[in-house]
C-alpha positions in Angstrom: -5.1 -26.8 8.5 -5.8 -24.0 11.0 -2.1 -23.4 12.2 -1.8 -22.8 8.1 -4.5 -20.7 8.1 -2.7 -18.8 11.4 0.7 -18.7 10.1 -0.3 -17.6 6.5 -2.7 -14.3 8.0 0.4 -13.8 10.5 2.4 -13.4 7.3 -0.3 -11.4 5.4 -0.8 -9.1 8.4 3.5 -8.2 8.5 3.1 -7.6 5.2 -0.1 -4.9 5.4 2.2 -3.1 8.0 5.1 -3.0 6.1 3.2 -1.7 3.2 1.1 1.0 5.9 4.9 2.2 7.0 6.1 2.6 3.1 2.8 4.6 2.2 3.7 6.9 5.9 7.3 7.7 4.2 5.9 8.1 0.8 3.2 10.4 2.5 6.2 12.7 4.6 8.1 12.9 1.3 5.2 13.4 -1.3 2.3 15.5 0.6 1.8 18.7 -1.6 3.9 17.5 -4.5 2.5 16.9 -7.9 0.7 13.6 -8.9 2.9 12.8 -11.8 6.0 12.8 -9.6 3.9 10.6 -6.8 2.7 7.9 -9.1 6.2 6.5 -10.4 7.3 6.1 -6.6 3.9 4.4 -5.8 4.1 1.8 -8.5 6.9 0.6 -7.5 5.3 0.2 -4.2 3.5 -2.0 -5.6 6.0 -3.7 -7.6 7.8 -4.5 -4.6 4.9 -7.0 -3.8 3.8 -8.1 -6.9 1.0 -5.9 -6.6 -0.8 -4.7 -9.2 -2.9 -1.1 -9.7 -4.7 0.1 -12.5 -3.6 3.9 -13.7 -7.0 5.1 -12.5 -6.5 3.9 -8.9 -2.7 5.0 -9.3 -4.3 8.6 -9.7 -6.7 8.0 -7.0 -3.9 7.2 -4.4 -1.1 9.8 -5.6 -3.9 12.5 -5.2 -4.6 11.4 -1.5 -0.7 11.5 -0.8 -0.3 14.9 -2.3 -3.0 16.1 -0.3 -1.7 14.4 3.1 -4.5 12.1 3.5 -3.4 8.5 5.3 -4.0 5.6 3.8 -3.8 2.5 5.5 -4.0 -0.8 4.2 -6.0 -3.3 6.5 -6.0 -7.4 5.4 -9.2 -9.6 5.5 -9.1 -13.0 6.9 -8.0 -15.6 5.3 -10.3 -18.3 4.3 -9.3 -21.6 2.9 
């Protein structure tokens, strides 16, 4: 049961960093552009990973990309 537990954070953790690069390009791309045109390329960000965000946070996190501000995504532990 533990090498699960292992193996399964391993893969949660690649994912979190693949996710933190994504949200660095979108920032170099998107900082000082307008929300609207940020939150169409950040859903499907999360799309990609059968994530889901509700429009409110979708605002939150297109207006901290606009403004440059780094968002990083860190993954709790796993516990079965």
């Amino acid at each position: 049961m533990r090498e699960v537990q292992r193996e399964a954070q391993k893969g949660i953790e690649q994912m979190a960093r693949e996710q933190n690069r994504e949200l660095e390009r979108m920032s170099a791309t998107y900082t000082g552009r307008p929300i609207e045109e940020i939150k169409p390329a950040l859903q499907r960000l999360f799309a990609r990973y059968d994530g889901k965000i509700t429009d409110p946070e979708l605002t939150e996190w297109a207006q901290l990309i606009s403004d440059g501000t780094k968002i990083t995504l860190k993954p709790d532990k796993i516990r079965f």
